[in-house]
N, CA, C and O atoms as a GROMACS GRO file, in nm:
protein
  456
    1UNK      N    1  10.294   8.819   6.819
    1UNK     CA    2  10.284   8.917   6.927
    1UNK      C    3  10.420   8.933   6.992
    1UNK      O    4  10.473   8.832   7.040
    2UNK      N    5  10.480   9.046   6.998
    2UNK     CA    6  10.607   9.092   7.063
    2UNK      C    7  10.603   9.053   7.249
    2UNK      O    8  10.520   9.079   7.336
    3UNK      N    9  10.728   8.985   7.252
    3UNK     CA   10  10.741   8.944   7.401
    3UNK      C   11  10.794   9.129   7.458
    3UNK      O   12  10.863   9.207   7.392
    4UNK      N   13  10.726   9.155   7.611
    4UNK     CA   14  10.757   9.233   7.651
    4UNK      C   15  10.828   9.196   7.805
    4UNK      O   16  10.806   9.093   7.869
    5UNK      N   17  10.897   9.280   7.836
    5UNK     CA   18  10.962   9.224   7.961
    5UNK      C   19  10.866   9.307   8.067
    5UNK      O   20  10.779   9.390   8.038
    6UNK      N   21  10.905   9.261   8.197
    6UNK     CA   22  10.812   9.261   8.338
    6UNK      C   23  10.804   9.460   8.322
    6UNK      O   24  10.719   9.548   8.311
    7UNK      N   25  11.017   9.439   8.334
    7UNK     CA   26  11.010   9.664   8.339
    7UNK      C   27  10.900   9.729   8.222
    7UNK      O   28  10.833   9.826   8.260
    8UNK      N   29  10.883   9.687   8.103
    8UNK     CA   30  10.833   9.721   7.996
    8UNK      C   31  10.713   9.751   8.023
    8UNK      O   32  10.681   9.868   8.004
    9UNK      N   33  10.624   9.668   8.070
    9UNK     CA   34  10.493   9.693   8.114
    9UNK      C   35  10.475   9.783   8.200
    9UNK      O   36  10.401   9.880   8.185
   10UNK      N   37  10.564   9.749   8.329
   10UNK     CA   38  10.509   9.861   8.449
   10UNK      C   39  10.530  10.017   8.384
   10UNK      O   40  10.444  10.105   8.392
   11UNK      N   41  10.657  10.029   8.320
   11UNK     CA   42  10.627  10.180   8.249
   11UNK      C   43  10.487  10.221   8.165
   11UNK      O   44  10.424  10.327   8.162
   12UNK      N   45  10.459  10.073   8.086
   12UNK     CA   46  10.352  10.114   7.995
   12UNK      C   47  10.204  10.128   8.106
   12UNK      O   48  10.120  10.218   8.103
   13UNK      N   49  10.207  10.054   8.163
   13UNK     CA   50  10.089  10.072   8.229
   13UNK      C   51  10.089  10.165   8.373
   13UNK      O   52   9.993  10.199   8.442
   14UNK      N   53  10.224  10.190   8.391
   14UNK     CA   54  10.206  10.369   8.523
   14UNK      C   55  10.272  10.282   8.630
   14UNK      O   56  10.330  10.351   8.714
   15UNK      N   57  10.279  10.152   8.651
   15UNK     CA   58  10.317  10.101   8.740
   15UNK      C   59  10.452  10.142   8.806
   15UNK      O   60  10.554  10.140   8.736
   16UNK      N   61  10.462  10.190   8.978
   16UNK     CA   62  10.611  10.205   8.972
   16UNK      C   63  10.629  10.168   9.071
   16UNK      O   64  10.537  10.176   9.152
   17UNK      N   65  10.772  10.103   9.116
   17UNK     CA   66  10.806  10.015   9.201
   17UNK      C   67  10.959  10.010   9.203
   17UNK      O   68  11.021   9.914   9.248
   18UNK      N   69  11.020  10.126   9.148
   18UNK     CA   70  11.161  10.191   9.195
   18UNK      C   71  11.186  10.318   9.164
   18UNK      O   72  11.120  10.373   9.076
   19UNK      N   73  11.255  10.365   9.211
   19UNK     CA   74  11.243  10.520   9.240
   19UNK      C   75  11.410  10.547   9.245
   19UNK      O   76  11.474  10.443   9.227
   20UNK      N   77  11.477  10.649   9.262
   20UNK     CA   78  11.580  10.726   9.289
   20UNK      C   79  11.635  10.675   9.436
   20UNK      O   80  11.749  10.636   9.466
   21UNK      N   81  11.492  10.689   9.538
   21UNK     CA   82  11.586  10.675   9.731
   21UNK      C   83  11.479  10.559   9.748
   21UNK      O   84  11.464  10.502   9.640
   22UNK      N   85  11.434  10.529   9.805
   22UNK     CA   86  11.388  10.380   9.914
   22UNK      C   87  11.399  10.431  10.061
   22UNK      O   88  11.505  10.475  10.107
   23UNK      N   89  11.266  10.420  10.143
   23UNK     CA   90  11.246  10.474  10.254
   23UNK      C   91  11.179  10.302  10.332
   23UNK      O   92  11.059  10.278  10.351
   24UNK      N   93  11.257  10.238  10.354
   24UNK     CA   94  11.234  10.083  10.388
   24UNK      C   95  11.189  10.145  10.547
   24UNK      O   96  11.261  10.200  10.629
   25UNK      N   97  11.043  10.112  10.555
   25UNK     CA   98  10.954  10.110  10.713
   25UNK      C   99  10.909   9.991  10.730
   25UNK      O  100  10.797   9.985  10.780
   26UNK      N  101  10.981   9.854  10.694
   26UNK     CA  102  10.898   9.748  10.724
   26UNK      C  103  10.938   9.741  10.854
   26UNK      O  104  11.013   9.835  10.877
   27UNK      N  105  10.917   9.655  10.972
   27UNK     CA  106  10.915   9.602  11.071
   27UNK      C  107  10.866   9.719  11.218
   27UNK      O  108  10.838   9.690  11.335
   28UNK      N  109  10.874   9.858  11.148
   28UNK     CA  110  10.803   9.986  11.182
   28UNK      C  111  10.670   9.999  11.275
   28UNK      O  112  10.559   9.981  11.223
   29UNK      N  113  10.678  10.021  11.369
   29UNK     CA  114  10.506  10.027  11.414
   29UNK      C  115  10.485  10.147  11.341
   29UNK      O  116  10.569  10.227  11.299
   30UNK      N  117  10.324  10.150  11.328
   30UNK     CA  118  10.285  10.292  11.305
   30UNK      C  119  10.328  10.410  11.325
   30UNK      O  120  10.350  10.486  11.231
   31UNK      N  121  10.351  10.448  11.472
   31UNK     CA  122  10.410  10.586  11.491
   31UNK      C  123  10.523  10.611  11.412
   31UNK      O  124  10.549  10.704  11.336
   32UNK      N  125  10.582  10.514  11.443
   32UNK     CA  126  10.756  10.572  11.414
   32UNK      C  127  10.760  10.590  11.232
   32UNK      O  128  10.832  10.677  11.183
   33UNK      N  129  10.653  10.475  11.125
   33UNK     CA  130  10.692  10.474  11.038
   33UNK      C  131  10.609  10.635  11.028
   33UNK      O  132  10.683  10.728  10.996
   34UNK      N  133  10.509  10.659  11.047
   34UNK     CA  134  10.453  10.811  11.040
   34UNK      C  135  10.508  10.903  11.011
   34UNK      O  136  10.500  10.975  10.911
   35UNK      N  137  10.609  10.908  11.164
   35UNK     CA  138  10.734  11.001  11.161
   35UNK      C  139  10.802  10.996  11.091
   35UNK      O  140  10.812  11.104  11.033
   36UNK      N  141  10.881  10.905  11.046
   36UNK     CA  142  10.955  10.918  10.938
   36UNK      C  143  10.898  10.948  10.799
   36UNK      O  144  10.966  10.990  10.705
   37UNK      N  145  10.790  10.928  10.795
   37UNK     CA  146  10.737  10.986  10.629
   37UNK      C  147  10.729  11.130  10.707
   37UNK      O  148  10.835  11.165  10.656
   38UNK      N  149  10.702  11.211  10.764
   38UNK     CA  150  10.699  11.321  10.820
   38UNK      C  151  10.833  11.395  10.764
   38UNK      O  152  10.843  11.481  10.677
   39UNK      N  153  10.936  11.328  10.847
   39UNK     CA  154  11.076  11.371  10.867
   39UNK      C  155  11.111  11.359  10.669
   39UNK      O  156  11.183  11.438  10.608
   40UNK      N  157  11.052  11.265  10.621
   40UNK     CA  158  11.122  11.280  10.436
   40UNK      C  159  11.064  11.415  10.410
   40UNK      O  160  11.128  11.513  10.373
   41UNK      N  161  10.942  11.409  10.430
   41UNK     CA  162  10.864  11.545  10.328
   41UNK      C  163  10.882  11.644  10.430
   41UNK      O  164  10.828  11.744  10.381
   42UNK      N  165  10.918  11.669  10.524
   42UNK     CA  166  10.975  11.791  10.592
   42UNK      C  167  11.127  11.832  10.536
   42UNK      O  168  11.146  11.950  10.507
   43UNK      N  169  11.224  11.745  10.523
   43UNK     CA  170  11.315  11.765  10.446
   43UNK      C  171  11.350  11.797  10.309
   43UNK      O  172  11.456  11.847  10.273
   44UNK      N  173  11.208  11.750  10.200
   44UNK     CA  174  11.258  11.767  10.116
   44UNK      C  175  11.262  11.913  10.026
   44UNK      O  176  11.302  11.950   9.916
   45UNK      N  177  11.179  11.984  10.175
   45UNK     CA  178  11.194  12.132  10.106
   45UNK      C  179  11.316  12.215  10.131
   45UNK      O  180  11.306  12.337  10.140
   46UNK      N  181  11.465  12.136  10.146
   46UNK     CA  182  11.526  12.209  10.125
   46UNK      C  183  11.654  12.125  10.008
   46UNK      O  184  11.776  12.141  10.000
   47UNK      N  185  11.556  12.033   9.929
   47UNK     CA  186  11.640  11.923   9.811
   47UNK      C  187  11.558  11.959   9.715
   47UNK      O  188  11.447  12.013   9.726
   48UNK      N  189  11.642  11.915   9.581
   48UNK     CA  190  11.604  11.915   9.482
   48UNK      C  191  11.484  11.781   9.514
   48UNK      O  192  11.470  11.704   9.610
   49UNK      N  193  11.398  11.802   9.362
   49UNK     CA  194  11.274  11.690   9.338
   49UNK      C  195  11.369  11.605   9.335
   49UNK      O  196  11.490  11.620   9.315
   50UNK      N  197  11.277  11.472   9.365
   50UNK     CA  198  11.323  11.284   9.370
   50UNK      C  199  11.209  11.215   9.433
   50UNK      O  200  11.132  11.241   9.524
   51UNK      N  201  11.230  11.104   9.338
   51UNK     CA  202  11.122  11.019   9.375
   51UNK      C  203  11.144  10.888   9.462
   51UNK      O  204  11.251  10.832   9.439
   52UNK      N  205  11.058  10.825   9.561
   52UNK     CA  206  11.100  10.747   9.686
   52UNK      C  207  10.983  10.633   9.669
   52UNK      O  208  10.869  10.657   9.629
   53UNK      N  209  11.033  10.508   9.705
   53UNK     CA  210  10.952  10.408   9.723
   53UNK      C  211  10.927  10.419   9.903
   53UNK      O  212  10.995  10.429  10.005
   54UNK      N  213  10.803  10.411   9.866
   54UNK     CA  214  10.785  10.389  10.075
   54UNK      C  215  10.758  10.257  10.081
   54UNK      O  216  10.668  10.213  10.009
   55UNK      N  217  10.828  10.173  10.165
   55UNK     CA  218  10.790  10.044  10.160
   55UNK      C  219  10.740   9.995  10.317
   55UNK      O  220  10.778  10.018  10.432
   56UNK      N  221  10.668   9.942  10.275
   56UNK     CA  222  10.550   9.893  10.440
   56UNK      C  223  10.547   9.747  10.435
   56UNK      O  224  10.570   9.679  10.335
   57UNK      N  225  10.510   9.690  10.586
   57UNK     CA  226  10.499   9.543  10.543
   57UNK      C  227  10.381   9.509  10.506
   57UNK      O  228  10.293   9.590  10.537
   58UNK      N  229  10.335   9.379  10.428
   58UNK     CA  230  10.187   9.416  10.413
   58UNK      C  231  10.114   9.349  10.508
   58UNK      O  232  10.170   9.311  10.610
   59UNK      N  233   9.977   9.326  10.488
   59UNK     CA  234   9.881   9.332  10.556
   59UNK      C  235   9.906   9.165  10.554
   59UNK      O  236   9.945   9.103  10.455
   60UNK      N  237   9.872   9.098  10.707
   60UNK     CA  238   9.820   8.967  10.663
   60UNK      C  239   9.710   8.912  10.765
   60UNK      O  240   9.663   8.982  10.854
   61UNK      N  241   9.676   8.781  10.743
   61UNK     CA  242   9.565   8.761  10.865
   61UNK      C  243   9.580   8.845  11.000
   61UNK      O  244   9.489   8.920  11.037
   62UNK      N  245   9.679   8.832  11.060
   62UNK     CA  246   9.708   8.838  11.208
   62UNK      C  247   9.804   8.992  11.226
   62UNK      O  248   9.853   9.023  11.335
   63UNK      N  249   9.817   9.056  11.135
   63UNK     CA  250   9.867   9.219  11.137
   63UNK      C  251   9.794   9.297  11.197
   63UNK      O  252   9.835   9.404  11.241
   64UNK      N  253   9.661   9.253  11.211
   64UNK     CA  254   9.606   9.362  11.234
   64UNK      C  255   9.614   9.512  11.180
   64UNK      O  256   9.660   9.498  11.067
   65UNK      N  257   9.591   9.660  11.202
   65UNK     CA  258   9.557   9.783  11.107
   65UNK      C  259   9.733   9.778  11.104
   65UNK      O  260   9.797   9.734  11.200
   66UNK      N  261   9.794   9.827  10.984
   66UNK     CA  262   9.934   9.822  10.901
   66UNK      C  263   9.915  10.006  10.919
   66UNK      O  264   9.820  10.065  10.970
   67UNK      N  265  10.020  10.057  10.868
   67UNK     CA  266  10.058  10.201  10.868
   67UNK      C  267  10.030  10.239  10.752
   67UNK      O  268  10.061  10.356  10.735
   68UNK      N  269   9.969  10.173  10.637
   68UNK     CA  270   9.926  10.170  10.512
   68UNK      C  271   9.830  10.310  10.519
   68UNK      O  272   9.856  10.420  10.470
   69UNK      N  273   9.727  10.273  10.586
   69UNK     CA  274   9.602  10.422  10.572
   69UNK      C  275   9.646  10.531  10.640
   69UNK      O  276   9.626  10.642  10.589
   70UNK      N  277   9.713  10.520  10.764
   70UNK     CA  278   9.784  10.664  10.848
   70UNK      C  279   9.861  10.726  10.748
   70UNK      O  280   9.833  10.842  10.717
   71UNK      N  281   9.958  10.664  10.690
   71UNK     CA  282  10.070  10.727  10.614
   71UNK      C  283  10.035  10.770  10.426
   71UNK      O  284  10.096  10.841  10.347
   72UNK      N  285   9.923  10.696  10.414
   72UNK     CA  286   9.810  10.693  10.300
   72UNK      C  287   9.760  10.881  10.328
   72UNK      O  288   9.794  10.972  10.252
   73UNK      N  289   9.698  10.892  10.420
   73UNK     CA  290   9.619  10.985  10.457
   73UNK      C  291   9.693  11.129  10.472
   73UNK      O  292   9.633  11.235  10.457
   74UNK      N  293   9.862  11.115  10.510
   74UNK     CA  294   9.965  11.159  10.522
   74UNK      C  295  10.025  11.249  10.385
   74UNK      O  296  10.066  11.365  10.369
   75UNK      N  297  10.010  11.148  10.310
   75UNK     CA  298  10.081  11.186  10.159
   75UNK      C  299   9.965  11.262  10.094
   75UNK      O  300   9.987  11.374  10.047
   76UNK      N  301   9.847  11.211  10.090
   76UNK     CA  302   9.705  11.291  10.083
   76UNK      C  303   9.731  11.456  10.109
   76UNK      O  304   9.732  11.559  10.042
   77UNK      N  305   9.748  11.422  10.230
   77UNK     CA  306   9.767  11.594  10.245
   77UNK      C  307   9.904  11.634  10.224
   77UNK      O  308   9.912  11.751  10.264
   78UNK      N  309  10.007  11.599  10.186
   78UNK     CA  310  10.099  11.688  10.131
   78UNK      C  311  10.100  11.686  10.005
   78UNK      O  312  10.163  11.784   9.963
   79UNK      N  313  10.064  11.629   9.933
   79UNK     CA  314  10.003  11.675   9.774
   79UNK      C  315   9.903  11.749   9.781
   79UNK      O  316   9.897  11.770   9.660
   80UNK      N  317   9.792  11.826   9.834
   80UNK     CA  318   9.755  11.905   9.870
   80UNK      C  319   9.842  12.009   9.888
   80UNK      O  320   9.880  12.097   9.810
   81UNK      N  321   9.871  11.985  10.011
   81UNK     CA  322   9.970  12.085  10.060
   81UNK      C  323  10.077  12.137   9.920
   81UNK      O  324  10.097  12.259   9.914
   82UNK      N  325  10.125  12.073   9.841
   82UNK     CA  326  10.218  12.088   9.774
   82UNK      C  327  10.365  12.030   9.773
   82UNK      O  328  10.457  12.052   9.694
   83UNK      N  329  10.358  11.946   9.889
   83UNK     CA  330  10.518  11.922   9.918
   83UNK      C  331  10.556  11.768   9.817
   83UNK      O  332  10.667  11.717   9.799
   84UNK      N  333  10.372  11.707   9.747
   84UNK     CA  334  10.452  11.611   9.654
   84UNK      C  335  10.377  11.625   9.556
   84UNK      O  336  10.275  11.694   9.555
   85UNK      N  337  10.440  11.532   9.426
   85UNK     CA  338  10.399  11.602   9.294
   85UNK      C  339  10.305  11.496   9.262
   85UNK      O  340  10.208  11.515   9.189
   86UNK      N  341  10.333  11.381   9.319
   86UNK     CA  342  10.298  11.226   9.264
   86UNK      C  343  10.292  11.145   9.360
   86UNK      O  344  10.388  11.109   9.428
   87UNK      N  345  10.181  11.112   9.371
   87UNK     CA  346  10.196  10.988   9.479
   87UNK      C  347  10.088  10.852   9.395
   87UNK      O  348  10.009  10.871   9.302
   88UNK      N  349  10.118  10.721   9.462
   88UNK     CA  350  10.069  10.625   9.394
   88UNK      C  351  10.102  10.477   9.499
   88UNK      O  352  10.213  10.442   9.539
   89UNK      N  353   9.984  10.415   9.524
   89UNK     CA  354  10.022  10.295   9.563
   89UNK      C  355  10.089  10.159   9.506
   89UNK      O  356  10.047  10.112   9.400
   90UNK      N  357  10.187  10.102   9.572
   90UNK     CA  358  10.276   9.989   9.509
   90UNK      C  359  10.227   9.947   9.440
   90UNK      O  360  10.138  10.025   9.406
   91UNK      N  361  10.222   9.799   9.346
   91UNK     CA  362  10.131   9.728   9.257
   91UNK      C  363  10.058   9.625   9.374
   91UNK      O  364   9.943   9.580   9.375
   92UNK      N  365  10.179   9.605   9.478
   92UNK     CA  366  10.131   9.499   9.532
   92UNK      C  367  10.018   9.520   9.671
   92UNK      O  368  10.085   9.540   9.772
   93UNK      N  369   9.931   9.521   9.688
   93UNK     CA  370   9.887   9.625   9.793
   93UNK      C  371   9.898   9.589   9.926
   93UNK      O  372   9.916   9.479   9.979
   94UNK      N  373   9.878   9.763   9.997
   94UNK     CA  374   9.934   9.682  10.088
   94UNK      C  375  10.078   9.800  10.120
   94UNK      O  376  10.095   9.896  10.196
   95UNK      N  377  10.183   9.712   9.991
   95UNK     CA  378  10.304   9.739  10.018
   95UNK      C  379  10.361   9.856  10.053
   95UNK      O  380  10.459   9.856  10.128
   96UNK      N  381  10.313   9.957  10.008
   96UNK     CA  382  10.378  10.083  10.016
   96UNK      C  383  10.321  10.206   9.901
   96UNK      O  384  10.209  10.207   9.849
   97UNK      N  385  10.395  10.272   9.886
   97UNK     CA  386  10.368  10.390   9.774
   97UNK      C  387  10.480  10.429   9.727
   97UNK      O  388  10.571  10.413   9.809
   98UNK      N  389  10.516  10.479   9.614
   98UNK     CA  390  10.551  10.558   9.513
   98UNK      C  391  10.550  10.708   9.540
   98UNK      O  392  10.441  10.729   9.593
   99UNK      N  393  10.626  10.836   9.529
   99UNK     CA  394  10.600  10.934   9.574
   99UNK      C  395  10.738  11.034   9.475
   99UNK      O  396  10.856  11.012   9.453
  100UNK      N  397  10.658  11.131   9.443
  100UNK     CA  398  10.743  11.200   9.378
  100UNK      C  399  10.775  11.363   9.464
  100UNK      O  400  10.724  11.462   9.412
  101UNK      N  401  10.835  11.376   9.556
  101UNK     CA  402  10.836  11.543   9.639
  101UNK      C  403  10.881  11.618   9.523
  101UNK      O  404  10.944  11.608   9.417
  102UNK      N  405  10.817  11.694   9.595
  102UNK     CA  406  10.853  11.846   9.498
  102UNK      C  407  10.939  11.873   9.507
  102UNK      O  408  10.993  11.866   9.397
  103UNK      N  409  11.014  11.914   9.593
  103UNK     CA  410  11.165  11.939   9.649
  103UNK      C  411  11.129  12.106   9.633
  103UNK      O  412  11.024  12.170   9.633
  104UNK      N  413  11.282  12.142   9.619
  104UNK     CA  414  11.305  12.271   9.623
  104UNK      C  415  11.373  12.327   9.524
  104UNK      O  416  11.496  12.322   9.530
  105UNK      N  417  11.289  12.414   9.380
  105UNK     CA  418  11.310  12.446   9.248
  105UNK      C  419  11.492  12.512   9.244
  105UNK      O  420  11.560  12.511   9.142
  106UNK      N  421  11.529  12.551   9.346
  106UNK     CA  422  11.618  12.617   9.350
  106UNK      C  423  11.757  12.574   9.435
  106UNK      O  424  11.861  12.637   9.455
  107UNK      N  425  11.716  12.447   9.474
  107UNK     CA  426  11.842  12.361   9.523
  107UNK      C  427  11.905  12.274   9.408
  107UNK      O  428  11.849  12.219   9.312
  108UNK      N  429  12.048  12.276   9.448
  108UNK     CA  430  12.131  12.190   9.335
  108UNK      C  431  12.123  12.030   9.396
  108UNK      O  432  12.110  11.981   9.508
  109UNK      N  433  12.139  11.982   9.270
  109UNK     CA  434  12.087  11.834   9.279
  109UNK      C  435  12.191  11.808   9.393
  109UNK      O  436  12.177  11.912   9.456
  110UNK      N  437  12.255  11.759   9.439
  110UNK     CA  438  12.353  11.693   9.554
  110UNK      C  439  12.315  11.782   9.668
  110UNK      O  440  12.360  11.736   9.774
  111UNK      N  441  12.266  11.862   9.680
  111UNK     CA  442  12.193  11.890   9.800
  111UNK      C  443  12.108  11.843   9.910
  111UNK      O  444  12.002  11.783   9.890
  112UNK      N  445  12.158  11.873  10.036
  112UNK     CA  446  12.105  11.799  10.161
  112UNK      C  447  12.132  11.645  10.191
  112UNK      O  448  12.094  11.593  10.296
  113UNK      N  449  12.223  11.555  10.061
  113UNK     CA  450  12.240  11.448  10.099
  113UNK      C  451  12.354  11.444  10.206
  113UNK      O  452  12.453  11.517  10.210
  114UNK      N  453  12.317  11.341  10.296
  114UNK     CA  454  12.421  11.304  10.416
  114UNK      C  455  12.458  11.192  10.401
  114UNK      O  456  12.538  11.142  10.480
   0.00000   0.00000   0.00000
């Protein structure tokens, strides 16, 4: 049986857990991390597509409710909406999501970065 490495699998099995940008909301209360998933997918309609790890802290005994389901519920409706192509929770749960925006078909890639 062929040894496979850790990356090998997560491609084979959909798993994803790096992306292009990294949107680090750990230590985040709710609101603010909200907003800022707000403020990415409000922006990215004027960037080309890219895909973003959202990273959250996770859940533990004494966390009490995490920004996990607000910002869950968030991405929900902008894939709806249209503003993402792909969305997917971390492997580890809890942690975050995976997210692919649509961007904007007609912006050049180096666009809108600051």
């Amino acid at each position: 049986m062929p040894f496979l490495r850790d990356e090998d699998l997560r491609r084979l099995t959909g798993f994803r857990d790096s992306a292009e940008y990294e949107l680090d909301l750990r230590g985040l209360d709710t609101a603010h991390a909200v907003a800022s998933v707000e403020r990415m997918i409000e922006r990215s309609r004027f960037r080309a597509a890219r895909s973003v790890v959202i990273r959250l802290d996770r859940p533990s005994a004494t966390s009490g409710e995490t920004p996990f389901r607000r910002i869950g519920r968030l991405l929900v409706d902008a894939l709806r909406a249209g503003t993402l192509s792909r969305c997917a929770p971390l492997p580890d749960a809890g942690a975050g999501f995976w997210v692919r925006l649509a961007g904007n078909p007609n912006a050049a890639e180096g666009d809108g970065d600051d």
